[in-house]
N, C-alpha and C positions, 0 to 999 in steps of 0.2 A: 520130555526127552532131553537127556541133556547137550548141551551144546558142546561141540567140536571144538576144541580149542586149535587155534591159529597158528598157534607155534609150534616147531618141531618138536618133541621130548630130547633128551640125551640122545637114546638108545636112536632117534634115528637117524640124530646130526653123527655118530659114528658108526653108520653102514657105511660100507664100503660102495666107493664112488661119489658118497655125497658130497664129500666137500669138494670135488672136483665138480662135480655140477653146480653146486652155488658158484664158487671160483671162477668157472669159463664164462658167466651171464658179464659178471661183474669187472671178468677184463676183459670184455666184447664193451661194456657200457665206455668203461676207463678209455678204452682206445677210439672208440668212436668220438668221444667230446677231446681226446688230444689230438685227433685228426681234425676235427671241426677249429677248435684255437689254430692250429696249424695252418687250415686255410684262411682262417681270415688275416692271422698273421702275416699270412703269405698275401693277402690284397691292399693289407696296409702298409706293407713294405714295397709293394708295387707301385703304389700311390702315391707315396715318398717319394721315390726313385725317379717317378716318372717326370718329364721325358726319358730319355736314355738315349735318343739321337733325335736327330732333325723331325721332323711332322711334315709331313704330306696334303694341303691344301689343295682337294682337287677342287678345278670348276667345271662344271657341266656345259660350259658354252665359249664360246674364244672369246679372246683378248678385247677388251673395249666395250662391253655391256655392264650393267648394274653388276650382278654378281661378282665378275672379273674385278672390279672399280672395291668394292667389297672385302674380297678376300686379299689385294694387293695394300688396303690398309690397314688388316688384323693382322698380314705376313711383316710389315712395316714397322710395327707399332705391339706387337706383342712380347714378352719378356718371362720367356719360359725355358730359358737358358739353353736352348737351341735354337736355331733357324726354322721359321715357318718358308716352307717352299710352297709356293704357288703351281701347279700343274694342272693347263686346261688340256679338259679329254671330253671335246665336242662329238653331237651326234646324237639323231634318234631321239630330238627333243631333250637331252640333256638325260637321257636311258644309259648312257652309256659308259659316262663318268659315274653317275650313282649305282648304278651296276658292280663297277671296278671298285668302288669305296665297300657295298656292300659284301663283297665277297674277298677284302682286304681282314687282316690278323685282326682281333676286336682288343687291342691294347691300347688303344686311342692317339697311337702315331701316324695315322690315316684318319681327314675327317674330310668331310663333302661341305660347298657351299651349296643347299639345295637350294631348290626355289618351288613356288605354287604347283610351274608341271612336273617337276622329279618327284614331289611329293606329298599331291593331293589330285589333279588334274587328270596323267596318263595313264593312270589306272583304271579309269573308264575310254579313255580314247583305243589305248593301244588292247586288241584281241588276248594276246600274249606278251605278260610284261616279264622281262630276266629277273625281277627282284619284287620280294612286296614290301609297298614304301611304308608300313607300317611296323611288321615282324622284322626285318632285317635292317633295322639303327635303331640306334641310340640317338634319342634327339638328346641337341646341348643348349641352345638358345636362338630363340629370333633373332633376330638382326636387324633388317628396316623392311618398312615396306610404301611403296610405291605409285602414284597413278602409271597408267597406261597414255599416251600424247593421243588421238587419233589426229595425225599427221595426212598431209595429201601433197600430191606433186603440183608444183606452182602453176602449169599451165589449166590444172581443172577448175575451171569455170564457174566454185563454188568458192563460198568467203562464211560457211554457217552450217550447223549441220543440219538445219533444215534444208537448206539448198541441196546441200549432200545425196540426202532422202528424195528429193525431188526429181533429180539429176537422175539416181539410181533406176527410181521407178519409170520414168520416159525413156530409160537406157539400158533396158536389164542382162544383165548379162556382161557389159561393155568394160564392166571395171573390174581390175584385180586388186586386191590387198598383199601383202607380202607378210611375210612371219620368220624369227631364227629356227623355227622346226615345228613340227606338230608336238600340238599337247601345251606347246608355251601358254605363257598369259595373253601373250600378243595374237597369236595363233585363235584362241577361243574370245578374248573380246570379241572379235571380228566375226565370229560366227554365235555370238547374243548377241551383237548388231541386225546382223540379219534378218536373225527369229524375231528380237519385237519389231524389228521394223517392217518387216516383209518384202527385204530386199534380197537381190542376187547380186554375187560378186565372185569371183573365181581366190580360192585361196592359192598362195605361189611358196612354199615355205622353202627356206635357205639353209644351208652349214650354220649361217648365225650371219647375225645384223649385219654385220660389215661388207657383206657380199648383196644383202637387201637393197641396202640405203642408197648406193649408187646407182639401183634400177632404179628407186622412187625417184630419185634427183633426175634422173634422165628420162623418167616417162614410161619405162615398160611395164613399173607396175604405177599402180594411181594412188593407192591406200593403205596405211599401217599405223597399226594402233602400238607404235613404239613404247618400249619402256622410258618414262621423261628423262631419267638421267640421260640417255644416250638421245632422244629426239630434242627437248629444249635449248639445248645450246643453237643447232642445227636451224632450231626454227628463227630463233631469234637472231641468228646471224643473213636471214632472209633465204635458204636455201631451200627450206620446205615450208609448207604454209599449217602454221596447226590449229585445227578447229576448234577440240575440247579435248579434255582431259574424264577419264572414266570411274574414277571416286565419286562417292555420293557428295562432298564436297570439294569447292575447287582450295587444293595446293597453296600457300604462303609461297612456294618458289614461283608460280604463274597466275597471281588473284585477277587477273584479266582475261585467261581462259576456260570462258562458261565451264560446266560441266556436261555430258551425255547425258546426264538423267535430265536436265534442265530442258531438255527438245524431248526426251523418250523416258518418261515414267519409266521407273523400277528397274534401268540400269544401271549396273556396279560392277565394277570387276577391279578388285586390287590385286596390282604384284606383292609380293612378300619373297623373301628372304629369309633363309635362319639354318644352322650349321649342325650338321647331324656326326657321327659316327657308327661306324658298325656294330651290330647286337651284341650284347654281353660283356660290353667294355665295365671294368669296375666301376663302382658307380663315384669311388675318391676321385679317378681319373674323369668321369665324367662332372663333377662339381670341382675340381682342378679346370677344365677348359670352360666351364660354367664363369667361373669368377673370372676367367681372365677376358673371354668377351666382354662383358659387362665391364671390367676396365677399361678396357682400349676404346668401347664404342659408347661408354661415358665422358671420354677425353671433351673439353670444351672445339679443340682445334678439330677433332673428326666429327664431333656434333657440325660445328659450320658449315663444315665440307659435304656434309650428305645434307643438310638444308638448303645450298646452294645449288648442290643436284637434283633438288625434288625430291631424294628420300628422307621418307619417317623415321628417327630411330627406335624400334619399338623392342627393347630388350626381353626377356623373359627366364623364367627360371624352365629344367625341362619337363618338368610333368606339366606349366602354362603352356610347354610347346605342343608337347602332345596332345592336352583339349583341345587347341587350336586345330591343328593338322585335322584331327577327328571331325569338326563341323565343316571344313574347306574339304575335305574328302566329299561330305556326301554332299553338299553346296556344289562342287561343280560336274559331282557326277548327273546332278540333274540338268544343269545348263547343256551339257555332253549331246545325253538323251534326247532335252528337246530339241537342240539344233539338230541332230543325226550325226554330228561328225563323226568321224572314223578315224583311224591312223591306216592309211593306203600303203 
């Protein structure tokens, strides 16, 4: 049989219509790839451009915490020919400012300083979260991270965290911990304290630290597993007493206080830090704020500055951020589980 040739003949490239049917394929195709040039032109002129005003630094917890301390040195010290403004919007465990970031324009003049509970943690605590801390940002870089202090108020009668443990258990019930909100990292130390140790203690969570601190110094509550940049100064100037620090190894800012695991096998709980933006931001704009973290928190004078605080600086590009984020997701969604915490 012979074969069907492929190609039109004359006679039926000039029936009528036919060239208007090849024609309409081929300027559907043509328009479609100068629509496509169009946009991406359209993202690298964006990308250029960008900023085009100030940027918006939210922090998820008030003034005078890790984060806070954080983003007033990237608002400081960065150089993207606008002003980086600093705006804390505390609450609901730091829900609340990540919420606002995440439901902000996704052109990368709005970014969040997150932390461990904005976005890994309360998404197992909390029943119902306003945002998912996965689909709604753009990660852009780590930033540092952190031990936890386990701090106690000077009149408790312990100097160790075995004592601590001891104390608890002849005493159950007796002690509180304090926290700047549920879901924090300070917030769930304190309950995988608990779980391996098989103690009781009432959790008391606050607005944020600063409203804590003053009950621990005075006694109302007895325990808080602070983040060190904000509890070491404190301890070392004698106003709180600090046991250990909750990294699997102890801190260069305090190699004198033991570690948690060091009394209680197999626990760890790091803070961390790292700077997100909302979904669909281009991704120029997203390796634009990329390179500029990584400048500023390469600086030798901010490296000192968060070593004398007790933070790490641990930079990252954002797809390292997002592996990250993805094993601390489900890392403390099991710690959550086994303690039973809840968000009340």
């Amino acid at each position: 049989m012979p074969t069907r040739s492929a190609t039109p003949t004359a006679s039926a490239l000039s029936a009528p219509g036919t060239a208007r049917r090849i024609a309409n394929p081929i300027r559907r195709s043509l328009g479609g790839l100068l629509l496509g040039l169009g946009a991406l032109s359209a993202v690298g002129a964006s990308a250029q451009a960008f900023p085009t005003k100030p940027l918006r630094l939210v922090v998820t917890f008030p003034s005078g915490g890790a984060p806070d301390i954080l983003a007033r040195l990237f608002s400081e010290k960065a150089q993207l020919g606008f002003p980086v403004v600093v705006d804390n919007k505390p609450g609901a465990g730091g829900n609340i400012g990540a919420d606002n970031v995440a439901k902000s324009p996704g052109d990368g003049h709005t970014i969040v300083m997150g932390t461990v509970g904005t976005h890994s943690i309360n998404g197992a605590l909390y029943e119902k979260m306003p945002y998912d801390m996965v689909k709604d940002f753009s990660p852009i870089s780590l930033i540092a991270s952190a031990p936890n202090l386990l701090v106690v108020n000077n009149a408790l009668p312990v100097k160790n965290v075995p004592e601590l443990i001891a104390y608890m258990k002849a005493n159950p019930n007796k002690l509180s911990f304090g926290s700047p909100g549920i879901g924090t990292s300070v917030h769930v130390s304190g309950e995988l304290f608990k779980s391996l140790t098989g103690t009781t203690m009432e959790h008391v969570p606050y607005k944020g630290r600063q409203f804590a601190i003053p009950d621990l110094i005075g006694g109302s509550i007895q325990v808080m597993f602070d983040n060190m940049p904000s509890a070491l100064p404190m301890a070392k100037e004698g106003k709180i007493r600090a046991l250990a620090q909750t990294t699997a190894t102890r801190s260069p800012a305090a190699p004198d206080v033991p570690t948690v695991a060091e009394s209680v096998p197999g626990f760890e709980a790091t803070t961390w830090f790292a700077m997100f933006a909302p979904a669909n931001v281009p991704r120029p704009v997203i390796d634009r704020l990329n390179a500029e973290v990584l400048r500023v928190f390469k600086l030798p004078d901010v490296q000192e500055r968060l070593k004398t605080l007790g933070l790490d600086p641990v930079l990252s590009s954002p797809a390292e951020l997002a592996r990250y984020q993805a094993t601390e997701i489900t890392k403390w969604a099991k710690v959550v589980k086994d303690s039973g915490a809840k968000a009340q």
